[in-house]
PDB file of N, CA, C and O in Angstrom:
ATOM      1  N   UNK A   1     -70.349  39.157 -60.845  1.00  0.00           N
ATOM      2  CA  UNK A   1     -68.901  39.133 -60.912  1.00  0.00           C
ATOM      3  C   UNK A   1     -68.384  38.114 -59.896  1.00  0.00           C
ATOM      4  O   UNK A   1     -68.514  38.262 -58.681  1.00  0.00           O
ATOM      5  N   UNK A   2     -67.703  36.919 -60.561  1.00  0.00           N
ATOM      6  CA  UNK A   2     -66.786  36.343 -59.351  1.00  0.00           C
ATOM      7  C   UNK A   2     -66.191  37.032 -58.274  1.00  0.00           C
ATOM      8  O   UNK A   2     -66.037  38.251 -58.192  1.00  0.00           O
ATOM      9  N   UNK A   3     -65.852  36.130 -57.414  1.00  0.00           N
ATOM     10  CA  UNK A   3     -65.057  37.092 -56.285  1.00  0.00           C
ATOM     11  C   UNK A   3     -63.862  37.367 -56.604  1.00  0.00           C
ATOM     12  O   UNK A   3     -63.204  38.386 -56.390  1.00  0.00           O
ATOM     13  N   UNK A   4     -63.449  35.857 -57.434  1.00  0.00           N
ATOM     14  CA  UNK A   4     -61.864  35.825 -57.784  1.00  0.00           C
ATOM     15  C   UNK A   4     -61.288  37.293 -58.975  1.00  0.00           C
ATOM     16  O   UNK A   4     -60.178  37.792 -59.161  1.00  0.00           O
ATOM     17  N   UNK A   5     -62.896  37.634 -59.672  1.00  0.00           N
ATOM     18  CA  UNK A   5     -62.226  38.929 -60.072  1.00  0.00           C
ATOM     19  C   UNK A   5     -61.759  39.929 -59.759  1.00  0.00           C
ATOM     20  O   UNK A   5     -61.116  40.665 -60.508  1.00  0.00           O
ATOM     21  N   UNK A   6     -62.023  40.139 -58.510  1.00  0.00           N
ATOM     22  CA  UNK A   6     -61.956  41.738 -57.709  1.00  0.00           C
ATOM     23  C   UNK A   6     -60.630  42.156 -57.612  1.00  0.00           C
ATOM     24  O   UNK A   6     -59.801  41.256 -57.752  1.00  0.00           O
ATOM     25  N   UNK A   7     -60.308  43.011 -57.459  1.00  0.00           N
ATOM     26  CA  UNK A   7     -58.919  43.484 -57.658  1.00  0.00           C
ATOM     27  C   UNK A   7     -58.814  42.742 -56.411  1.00  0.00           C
ATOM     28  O   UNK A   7     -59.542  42.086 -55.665  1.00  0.00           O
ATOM     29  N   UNK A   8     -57.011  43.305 -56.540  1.00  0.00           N
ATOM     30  CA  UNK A   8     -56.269  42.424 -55.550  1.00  0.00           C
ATOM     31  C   UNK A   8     -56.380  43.159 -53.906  1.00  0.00           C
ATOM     32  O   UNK A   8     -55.991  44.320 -53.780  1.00  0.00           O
ATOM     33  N   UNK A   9     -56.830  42.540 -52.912  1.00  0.00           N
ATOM     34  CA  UNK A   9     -56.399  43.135 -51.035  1.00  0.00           C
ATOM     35  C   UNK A   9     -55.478  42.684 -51.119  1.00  0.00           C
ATOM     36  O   UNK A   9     -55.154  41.603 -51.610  1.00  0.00           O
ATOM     37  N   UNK A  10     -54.770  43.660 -50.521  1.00  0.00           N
ATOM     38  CA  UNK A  10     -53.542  43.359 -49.188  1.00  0.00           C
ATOM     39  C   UNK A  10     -53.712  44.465 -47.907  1.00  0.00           C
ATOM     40  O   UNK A  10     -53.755  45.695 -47.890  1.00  0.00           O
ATOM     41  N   UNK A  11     -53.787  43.461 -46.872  1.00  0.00           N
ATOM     42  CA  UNK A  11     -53.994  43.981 -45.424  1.00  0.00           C
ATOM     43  C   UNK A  11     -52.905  44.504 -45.085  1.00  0.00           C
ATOM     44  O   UNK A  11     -51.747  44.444 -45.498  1.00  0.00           O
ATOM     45  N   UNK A  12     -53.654  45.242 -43.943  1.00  0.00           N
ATOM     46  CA  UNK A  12     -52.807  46.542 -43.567  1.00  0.00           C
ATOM     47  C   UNK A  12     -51.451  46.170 -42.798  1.00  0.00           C
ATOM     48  O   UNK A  12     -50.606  46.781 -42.145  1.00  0.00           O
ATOM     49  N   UNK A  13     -51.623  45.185 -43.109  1.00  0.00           N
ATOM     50  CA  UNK A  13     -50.165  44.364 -41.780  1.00  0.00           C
ATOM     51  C   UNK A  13     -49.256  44.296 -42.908  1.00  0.00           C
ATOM     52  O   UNK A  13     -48.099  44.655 -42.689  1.00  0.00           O
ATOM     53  N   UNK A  14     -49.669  43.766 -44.479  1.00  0.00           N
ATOM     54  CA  UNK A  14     -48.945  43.069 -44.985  1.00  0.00           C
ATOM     55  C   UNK A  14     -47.960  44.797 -45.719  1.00  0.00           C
ATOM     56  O   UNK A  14     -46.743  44.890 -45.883  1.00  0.00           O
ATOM     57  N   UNK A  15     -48.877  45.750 -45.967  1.00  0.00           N
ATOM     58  CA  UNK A  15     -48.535  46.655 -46.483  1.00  0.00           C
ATOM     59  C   UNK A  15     -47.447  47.587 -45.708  1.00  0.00           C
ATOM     60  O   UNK A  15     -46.673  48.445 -46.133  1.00  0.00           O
ATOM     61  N   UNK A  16     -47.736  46.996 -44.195  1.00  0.00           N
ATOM     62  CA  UNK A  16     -46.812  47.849 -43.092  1.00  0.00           C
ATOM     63  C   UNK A  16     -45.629  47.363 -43.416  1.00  0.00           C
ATOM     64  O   UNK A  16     -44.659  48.066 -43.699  1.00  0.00           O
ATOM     65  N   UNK A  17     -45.648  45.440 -43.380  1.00  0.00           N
ATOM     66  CA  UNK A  17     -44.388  45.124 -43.800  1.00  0.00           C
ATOM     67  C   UNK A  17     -43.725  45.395 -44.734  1.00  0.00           C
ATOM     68  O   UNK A  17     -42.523  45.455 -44.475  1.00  0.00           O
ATOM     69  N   UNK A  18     -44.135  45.685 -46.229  1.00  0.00           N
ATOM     70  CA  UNK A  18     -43.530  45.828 -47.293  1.00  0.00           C
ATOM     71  C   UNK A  18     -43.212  47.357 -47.151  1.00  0.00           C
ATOM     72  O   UNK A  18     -42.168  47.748 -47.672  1.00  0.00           O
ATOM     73  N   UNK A  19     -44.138  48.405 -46.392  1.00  0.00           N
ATOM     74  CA  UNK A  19     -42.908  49.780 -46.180  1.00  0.00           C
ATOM     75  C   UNK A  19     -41.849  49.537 -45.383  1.00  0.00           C
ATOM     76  O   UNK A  19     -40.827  50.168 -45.653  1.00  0.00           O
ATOM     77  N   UNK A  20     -41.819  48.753 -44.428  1.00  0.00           N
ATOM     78  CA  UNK A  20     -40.745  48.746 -43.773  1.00  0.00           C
ATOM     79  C   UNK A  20     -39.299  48.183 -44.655  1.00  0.00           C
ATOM     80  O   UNK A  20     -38.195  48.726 -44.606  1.00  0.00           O
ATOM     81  N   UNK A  21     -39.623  47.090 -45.364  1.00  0.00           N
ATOM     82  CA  UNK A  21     -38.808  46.553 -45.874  1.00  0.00           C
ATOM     83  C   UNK A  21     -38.166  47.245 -47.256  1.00  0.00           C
ATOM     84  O   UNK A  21     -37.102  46.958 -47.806  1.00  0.00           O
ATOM     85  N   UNK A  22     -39.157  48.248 -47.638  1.00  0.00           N
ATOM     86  CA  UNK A  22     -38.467  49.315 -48.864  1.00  0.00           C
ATOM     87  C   UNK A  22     -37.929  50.422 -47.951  1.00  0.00           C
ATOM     88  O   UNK A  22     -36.997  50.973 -48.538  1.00  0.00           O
ATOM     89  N   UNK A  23     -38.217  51.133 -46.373  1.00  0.00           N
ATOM     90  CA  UNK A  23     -37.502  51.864 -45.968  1.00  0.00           C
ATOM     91  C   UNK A  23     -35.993  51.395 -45.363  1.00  0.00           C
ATOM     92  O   UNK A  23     -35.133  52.202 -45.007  1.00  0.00           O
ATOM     93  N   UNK A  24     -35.846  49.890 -45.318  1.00  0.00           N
ATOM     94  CA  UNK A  24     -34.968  49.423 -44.634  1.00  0.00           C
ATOM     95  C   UNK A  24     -34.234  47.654 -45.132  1.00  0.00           C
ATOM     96  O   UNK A  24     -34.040  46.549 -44.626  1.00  0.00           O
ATOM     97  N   UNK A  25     -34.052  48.366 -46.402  1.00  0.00           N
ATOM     98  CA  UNK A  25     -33.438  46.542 -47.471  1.00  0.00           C
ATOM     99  C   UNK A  25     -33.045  46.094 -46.100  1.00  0.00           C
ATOM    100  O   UNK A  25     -34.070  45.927 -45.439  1.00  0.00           O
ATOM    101  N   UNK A  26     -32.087  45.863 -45.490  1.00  0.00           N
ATOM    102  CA  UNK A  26     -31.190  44.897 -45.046  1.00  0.00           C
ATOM    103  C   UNK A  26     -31.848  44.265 -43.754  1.00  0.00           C
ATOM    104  O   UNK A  26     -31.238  43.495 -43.011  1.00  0.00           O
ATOM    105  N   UNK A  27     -33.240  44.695 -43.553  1.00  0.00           N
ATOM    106  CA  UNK A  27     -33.695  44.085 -42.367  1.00  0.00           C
ATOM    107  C   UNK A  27     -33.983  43.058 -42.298  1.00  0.00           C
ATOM    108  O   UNK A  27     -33.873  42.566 -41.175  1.00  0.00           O
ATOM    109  N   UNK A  28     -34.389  42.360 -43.167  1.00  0.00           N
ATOM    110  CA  UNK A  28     -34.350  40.903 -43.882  1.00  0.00           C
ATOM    111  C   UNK A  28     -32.834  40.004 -43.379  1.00  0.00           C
ATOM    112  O   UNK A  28     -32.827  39.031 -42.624  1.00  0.00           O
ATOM    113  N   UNK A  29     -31.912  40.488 -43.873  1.00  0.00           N
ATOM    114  CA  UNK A  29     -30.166  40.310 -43.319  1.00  0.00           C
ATOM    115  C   UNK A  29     -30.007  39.863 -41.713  1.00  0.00           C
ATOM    116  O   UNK A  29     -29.608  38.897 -41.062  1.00  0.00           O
ATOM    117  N   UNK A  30     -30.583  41.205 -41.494  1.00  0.00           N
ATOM    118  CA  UNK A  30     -30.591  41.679 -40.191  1.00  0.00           C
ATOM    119  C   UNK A  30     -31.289  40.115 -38.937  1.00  0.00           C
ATOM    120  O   UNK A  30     -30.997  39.376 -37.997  1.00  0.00           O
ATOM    121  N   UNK A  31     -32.199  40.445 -39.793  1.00  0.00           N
ATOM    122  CA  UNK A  31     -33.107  39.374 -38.790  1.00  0.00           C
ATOM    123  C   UNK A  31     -33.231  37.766 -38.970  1.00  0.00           C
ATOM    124  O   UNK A  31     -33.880  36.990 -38.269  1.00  0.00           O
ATOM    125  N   UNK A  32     -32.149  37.382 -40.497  1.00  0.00           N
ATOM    126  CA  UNK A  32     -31.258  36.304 -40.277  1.00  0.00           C
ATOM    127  C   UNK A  32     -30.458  35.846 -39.351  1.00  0.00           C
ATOM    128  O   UNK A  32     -30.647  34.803 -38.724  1.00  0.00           O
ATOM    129  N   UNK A  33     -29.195  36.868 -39.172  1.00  0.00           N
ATOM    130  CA  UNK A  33     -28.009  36.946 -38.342  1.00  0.00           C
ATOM    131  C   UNK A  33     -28.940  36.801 -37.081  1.00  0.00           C
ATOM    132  O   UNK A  33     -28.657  35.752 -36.501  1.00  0.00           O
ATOM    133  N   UNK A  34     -29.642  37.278 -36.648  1.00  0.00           N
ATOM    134  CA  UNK A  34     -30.402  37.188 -35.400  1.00  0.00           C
ATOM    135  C   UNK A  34     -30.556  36.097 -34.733  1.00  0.00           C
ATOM    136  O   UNK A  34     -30.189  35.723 -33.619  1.00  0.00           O
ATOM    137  N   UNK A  35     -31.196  35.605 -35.637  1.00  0.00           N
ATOM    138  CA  UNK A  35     -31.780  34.134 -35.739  1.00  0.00           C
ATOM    139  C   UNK A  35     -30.495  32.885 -35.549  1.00  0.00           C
ATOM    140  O   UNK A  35     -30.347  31.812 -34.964  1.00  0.00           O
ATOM    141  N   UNK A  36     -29.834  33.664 -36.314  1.00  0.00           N
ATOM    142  CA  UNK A  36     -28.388  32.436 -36.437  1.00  0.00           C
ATOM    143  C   UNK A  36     -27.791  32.394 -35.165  1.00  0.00           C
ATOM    144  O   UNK A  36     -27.463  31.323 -34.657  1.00  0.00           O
ATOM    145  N   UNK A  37     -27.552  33.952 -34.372  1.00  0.00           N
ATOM    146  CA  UNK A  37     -27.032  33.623 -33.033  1.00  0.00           C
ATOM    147  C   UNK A  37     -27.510  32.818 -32.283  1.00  0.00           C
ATOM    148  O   UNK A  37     -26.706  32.173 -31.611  1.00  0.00           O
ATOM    149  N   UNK A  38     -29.416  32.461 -32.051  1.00  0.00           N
ATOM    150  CA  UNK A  38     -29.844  31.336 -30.798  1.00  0.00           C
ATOM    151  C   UNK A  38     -30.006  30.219 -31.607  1.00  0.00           C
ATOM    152  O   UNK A  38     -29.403  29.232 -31.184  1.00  0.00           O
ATOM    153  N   UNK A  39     -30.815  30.015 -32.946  1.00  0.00           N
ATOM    154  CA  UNK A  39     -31.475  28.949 -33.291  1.00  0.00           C
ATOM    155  C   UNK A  39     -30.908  28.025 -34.501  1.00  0.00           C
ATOM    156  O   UNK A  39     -31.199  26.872 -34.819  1.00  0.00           O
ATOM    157  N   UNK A  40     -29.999  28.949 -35.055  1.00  0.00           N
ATOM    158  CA  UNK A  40     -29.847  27.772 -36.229  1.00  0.00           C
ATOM    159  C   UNK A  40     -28.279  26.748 -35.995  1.00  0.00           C
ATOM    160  O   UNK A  40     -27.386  26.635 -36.834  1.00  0.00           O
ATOM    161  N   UNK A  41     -28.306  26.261 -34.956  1.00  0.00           N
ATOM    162  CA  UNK A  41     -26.965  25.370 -34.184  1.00  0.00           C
ATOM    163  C   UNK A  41     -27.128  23.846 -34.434  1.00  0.00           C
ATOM    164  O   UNK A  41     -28.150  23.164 -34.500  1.00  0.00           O
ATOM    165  N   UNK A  42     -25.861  23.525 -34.548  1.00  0.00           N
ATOM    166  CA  UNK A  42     -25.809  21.972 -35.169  1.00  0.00           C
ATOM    167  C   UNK A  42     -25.301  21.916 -33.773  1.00  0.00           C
ATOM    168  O   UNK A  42     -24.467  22.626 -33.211  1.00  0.00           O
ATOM    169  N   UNK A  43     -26.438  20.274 -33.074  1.00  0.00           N
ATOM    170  CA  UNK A  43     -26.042  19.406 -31.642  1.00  0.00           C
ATOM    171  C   UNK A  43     -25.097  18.490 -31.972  1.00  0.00           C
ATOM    172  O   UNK A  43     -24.903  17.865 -33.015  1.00  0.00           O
ATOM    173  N   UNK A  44     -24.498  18.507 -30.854  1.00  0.00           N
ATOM    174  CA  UNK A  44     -23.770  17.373 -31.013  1.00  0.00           C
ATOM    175  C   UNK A  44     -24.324  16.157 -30.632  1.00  0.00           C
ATOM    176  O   UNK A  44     -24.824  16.028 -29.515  1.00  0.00           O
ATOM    177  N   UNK A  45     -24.274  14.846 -31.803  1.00  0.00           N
ATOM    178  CA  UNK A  45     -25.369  13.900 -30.996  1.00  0.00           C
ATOM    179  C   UNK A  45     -24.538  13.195 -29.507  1.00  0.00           C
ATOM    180  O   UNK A  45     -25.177  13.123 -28.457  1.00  0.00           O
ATOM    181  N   UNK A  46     -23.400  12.817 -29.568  1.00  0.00           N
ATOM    182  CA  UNK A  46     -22.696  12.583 -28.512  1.00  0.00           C
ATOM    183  C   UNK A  46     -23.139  13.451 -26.860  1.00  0.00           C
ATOM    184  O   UNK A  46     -23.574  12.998 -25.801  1.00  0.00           O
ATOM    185  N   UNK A  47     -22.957  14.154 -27.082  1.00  0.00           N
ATOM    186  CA  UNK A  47     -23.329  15.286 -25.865  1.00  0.00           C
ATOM    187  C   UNK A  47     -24.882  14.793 -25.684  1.00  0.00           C
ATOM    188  O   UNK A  47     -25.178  14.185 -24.655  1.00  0.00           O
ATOM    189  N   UNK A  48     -25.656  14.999 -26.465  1.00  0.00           N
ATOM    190  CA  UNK A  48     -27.330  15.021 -26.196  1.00  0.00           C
ATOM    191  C   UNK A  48     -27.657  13.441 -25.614  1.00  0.00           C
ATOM    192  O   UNK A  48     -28.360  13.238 -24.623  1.00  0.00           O
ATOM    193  N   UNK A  49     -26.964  12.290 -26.481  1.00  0.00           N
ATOM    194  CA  UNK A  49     -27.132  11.322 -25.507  1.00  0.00           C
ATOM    195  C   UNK A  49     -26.677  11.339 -23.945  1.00  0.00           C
ATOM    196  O   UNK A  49     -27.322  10.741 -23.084  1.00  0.00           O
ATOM    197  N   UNK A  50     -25.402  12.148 -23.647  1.00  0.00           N
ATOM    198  CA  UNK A  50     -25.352  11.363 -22.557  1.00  0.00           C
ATOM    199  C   UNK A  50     -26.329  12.622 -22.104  1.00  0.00           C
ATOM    200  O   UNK A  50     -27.487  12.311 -21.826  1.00  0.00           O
ATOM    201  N   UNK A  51     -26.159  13.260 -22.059  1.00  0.00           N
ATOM    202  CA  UNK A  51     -27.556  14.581 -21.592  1.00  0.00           C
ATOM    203  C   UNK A  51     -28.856  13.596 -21.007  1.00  0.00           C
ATOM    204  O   UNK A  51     -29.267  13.399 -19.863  1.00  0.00           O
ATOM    205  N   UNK A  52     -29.273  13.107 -22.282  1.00  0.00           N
ATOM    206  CA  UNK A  52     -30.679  11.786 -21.760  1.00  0.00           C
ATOM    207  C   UNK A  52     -30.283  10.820 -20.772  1.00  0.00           C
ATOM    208  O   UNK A  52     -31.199  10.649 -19.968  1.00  0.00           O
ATOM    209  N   UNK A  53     -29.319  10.160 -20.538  1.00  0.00           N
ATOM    210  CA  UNK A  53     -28.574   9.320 -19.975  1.00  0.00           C
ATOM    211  C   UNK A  53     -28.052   9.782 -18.653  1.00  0.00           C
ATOM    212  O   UNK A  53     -27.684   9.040 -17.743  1.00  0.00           O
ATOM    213  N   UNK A  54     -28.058  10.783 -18.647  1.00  0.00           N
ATOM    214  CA  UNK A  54     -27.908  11.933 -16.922  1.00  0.00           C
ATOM    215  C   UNK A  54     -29.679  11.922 -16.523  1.00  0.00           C
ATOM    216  O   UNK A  54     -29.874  11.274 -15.495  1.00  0.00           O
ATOM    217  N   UNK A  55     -30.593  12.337 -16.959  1.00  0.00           N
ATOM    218  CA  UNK A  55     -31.805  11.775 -16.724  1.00  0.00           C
ATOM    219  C   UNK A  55     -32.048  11.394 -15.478  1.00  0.00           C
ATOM    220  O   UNK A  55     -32.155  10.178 -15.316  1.00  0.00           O
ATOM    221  N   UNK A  56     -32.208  12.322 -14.216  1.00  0.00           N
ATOM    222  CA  UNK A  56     -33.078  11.333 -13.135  1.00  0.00           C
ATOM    223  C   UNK A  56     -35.044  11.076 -13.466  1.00  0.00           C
ATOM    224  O   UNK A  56     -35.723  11.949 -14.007  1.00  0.00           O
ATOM    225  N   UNK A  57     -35.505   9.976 -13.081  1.00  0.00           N
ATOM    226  CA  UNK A  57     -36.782   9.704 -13.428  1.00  0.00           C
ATOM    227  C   UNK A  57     -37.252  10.991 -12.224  1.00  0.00           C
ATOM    228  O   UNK A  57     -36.705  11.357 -11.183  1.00  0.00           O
ATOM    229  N   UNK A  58     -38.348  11.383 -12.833  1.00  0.00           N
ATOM    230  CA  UNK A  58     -39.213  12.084 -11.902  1.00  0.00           C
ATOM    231  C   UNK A  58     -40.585  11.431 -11.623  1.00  0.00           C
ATOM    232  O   UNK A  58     -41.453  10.993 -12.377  1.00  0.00           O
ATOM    233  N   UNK A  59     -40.441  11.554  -9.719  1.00  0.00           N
ATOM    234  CA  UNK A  59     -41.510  11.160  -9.117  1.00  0.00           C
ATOM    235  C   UNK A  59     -42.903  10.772  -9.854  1.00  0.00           C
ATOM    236  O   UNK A  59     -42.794  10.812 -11.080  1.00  0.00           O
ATOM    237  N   UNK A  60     -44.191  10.404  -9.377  1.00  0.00           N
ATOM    238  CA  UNK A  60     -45.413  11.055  -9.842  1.00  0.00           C
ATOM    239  C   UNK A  60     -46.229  12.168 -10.001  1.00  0.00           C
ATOM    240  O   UNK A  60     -46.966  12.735 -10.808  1.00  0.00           O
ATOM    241  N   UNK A  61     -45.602  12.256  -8.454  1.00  0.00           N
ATOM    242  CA  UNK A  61     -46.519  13.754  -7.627  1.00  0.00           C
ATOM    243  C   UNK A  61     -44.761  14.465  -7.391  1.00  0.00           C
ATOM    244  O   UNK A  61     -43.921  14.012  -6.613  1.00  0.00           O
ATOM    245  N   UNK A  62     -44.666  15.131  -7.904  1.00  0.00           N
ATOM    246  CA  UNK A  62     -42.867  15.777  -7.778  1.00  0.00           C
ATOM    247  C   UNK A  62     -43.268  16.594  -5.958  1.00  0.00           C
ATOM    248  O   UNK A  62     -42.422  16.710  -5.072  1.00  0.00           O
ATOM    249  N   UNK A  63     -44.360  16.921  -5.874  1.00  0.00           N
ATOM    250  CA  UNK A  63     -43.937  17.888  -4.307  1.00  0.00           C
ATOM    251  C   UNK A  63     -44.252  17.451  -3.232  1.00  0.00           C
ATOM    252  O   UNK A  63     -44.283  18.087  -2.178  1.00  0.00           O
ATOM    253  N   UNK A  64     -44.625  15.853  -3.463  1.00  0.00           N
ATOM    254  CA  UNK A  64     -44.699  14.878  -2.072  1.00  0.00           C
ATOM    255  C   UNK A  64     -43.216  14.336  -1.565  1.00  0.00           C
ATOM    256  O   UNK A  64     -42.472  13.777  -2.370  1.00  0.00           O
ATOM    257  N   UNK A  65     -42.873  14.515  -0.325  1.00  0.00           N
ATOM    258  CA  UNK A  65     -41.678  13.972  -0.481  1.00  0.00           C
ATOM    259  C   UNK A  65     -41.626  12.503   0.039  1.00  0.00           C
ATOM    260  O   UNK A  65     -42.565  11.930   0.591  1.00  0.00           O
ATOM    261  N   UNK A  66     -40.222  11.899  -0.251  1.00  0.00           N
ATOM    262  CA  UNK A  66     -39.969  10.366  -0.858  1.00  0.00           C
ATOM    263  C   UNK A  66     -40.462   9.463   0.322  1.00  0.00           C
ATOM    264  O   UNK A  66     -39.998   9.685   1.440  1.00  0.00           O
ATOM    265  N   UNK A  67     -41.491   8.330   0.120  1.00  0.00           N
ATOM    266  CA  UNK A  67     -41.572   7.737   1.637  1.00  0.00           C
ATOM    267  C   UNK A  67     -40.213   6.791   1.997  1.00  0.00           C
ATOM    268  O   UNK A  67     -39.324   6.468   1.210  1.00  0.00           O
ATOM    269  N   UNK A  68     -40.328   6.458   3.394  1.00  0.00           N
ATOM    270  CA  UNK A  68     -38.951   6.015   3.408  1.00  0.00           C
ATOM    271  C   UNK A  68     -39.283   4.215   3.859  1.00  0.00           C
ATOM    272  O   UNK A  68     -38.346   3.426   3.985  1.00  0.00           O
TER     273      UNK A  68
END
């Protein structure tokens, strides 16, 4: 028998997820909105340049201090 015949696995992680997600539709929702509060933000490119442009160069060795 091929392998590809064998009935179908699904691991125990994947099965945890899919109870969770039939005990709890909207967690899916849920963990959009989440997401939207830190990560899904449009930069402004204006701001981010001068951001780079504030930029001091750093040393080689940053905890030697500067000879004079």
């Amino acid at each position: 028998m091929p392998i590809f015949a064998r009935a179908h696995y699904t691991s125990e992680i994947t099965n945890f997820i899919e109870e969770m997600k039939e005990k709890k539709p909207t967690l899916e929702a849920e963990q959009r909105a989440g997401r939207a509060l830190l990560w899904d933000k449009h930069l402004d490119a204006g701001l981010q340049e001068e951001f780079s442009e504030g930029r001091v160069a750093q040393q080689p060795y940053v905890y030697q201090t500067q000879a004079k």
